[in-house]
C-alpha positions as CSV (number, residue, x, y, z in Angstrom):
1,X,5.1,12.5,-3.2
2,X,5.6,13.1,0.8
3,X,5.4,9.1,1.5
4,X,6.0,5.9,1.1
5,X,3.5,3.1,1.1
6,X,5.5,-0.6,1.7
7,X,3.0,-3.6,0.7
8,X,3.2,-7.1,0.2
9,X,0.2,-8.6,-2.1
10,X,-0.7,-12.2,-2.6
11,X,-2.5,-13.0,-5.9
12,X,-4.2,-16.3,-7.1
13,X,-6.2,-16.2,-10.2
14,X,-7.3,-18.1,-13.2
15,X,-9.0,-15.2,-15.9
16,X,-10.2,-13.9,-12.5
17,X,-8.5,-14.0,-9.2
18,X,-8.4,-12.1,-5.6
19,X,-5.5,-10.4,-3.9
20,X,-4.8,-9.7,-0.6
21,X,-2.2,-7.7,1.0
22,X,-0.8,-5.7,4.2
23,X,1.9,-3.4,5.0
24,X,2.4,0.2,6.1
25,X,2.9,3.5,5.2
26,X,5.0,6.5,6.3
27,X,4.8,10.0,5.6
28,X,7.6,12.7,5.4
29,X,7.0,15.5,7.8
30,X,7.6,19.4,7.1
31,X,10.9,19.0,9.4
32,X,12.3,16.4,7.5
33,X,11.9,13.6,9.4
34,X,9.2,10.5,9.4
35,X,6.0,9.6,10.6
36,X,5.3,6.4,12.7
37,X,4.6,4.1,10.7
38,X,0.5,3.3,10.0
39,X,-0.7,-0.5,9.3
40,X,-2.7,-1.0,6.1
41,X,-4.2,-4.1,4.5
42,X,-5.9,-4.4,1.1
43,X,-7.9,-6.8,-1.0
44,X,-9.4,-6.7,-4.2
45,X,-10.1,-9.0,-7.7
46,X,-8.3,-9.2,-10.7
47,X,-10.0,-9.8,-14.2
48,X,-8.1,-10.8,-17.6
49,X,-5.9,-12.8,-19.4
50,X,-4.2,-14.4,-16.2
51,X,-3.3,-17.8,-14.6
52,X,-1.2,-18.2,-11.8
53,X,0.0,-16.6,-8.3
54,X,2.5,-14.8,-6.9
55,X,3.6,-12.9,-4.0
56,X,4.6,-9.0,-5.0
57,X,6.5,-6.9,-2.3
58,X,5.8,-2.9,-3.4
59,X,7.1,0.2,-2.7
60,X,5.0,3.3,-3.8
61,X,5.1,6.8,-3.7
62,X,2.4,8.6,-2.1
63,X,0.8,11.8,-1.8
64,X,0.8,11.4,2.2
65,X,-1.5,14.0,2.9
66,X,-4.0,13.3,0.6
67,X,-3.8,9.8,1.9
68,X,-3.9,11.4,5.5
69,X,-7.1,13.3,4.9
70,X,-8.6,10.5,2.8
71,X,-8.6,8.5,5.7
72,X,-9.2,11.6,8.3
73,X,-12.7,11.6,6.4
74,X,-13.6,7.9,6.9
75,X,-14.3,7.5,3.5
76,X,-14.0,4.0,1.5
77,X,-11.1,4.5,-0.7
78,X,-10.9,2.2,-3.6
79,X,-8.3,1.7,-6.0
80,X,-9.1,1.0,-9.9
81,X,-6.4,0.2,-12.6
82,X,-4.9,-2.2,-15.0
83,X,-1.7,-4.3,-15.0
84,X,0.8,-6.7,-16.6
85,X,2.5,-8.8,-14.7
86,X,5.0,-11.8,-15.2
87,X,6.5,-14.2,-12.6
88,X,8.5,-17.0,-12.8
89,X,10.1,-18.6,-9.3
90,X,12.0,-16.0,-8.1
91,X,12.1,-13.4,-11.2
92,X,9.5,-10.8,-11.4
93,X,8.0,-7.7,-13.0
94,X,4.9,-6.0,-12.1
95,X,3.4,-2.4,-14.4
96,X,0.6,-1.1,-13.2
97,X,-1.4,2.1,-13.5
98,X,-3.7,2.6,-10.7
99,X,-6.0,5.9,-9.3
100,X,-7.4,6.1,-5.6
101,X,-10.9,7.1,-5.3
102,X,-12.8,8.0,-2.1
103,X,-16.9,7.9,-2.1
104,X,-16.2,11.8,-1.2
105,X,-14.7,11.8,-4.9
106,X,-11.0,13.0,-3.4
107,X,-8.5,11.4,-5.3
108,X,-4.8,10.4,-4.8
109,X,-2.4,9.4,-7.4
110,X,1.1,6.9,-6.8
111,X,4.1,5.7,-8.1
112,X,4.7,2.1,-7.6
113,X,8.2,-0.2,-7.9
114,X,8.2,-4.0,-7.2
115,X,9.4,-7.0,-7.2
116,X,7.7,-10.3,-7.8
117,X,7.7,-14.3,-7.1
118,X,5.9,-17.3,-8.0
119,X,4.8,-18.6,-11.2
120,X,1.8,-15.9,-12.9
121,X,1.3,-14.2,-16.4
122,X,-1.6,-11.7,-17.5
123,X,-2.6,-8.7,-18.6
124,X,-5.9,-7.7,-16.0
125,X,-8.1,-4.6,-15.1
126,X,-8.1,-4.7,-11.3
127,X,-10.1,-3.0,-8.7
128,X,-8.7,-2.9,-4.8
129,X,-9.8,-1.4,-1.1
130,X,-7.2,-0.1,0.9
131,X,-8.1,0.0,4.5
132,X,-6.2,1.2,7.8
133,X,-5.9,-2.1,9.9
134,X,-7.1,0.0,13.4
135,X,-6.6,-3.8,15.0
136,X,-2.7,-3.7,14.3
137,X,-2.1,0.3,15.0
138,X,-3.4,-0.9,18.4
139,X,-1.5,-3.8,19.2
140,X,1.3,-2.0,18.3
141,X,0.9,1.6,19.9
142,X,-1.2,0.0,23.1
143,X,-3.9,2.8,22.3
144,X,-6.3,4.1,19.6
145,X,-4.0,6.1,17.2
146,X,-5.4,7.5,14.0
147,X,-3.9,7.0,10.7
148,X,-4.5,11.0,10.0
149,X,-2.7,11.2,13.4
150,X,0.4,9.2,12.8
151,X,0.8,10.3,9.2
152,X,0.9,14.0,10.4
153,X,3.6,13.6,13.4
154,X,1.1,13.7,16.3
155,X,3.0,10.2,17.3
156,X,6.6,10.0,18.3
157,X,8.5,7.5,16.2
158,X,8.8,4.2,17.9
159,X,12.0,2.7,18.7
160,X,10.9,-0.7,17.2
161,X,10.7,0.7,13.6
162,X,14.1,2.4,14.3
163,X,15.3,-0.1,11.1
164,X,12.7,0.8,9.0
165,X,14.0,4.6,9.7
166,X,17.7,3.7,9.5
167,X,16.6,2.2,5.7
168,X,14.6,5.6,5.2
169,X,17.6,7.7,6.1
170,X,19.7,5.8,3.8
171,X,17.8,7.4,1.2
């Protein structure tokens, strides 16, 4: 994995439920050093044994450049996989085992770490749509920017994610 994907997911369900989420992800370029960061939102449903909601801030590691042509292609990529997850107020635990599909039938695979909040239990198959948020990598770079652009370097870093890098660094 060449990236890291930062999202923060609300879920509300009872046996079925929707979840809704937005972040960004970075990529690692052949230099060493990090893209700018690229907005992303995702929404989906959630179908099982489940009741309850909660809030789930992710990290997960990504295949950047399968990501980066993924969305160079302006395909629909849609995420498909199963979970168990358990939160109680501030104490939680999320598994999950997910695939990304494109309609072009590319895939990318991930690796996922989190921590969760609220009050939810279940065991559910879920289905998501990640999606660049164009609206937000425009407010933020005061131009059209591509995510296939800013995942491969062809943006300077900006100096308002300099924490964001300073974190990455740390690594």
């Amino acid at each position: 994995a060449d990236g890291l994907l930062f999202l923060t997911v609300a879920k509300v369900a009872f046996i079925s439920g929707i979840r809704v989420g937005t972040g960004l992800v970075v990529a690692r370029l052949p230099d060493g050093s990090w893209s700018a960061p690229c907005a992303v939102g995702s929404s989906g449903f959630t179908f099982g044994a489940v009741v309850g909601a909660e809030i789930t801030d992710m990290i997960t590691a990504v295949d950047a450049q399968a990501l980066a042509e993924l969305y160079d292609a302006q395909t629909t990529k849609l995420t498909f996989g199963g979970e168990a997850s358990f939160a109680f107020g501030p104490l939680g635990r999320t598994a999950t085992g997910e695939a990304m599909v494109a309609t072009d039938a590319s895939t990318a695979t991930a690796t996922a770490y989190s921590q969760s909040r609220g009050f939810y239990g279940g065991v559910t198959v879920d289905a998501s749509h990640l999606r660049v948020r164009d609206d937000v990598n425009l407010k933020f770079y005061g131009k059209p920017v591509s995510a296939a652009d800013l995942l491969r370097g062809a943006e300077r870093q900006p100096t308002a994610a300099a924490p964001l890098y300073e974190q990455l660094h740390a690594f």
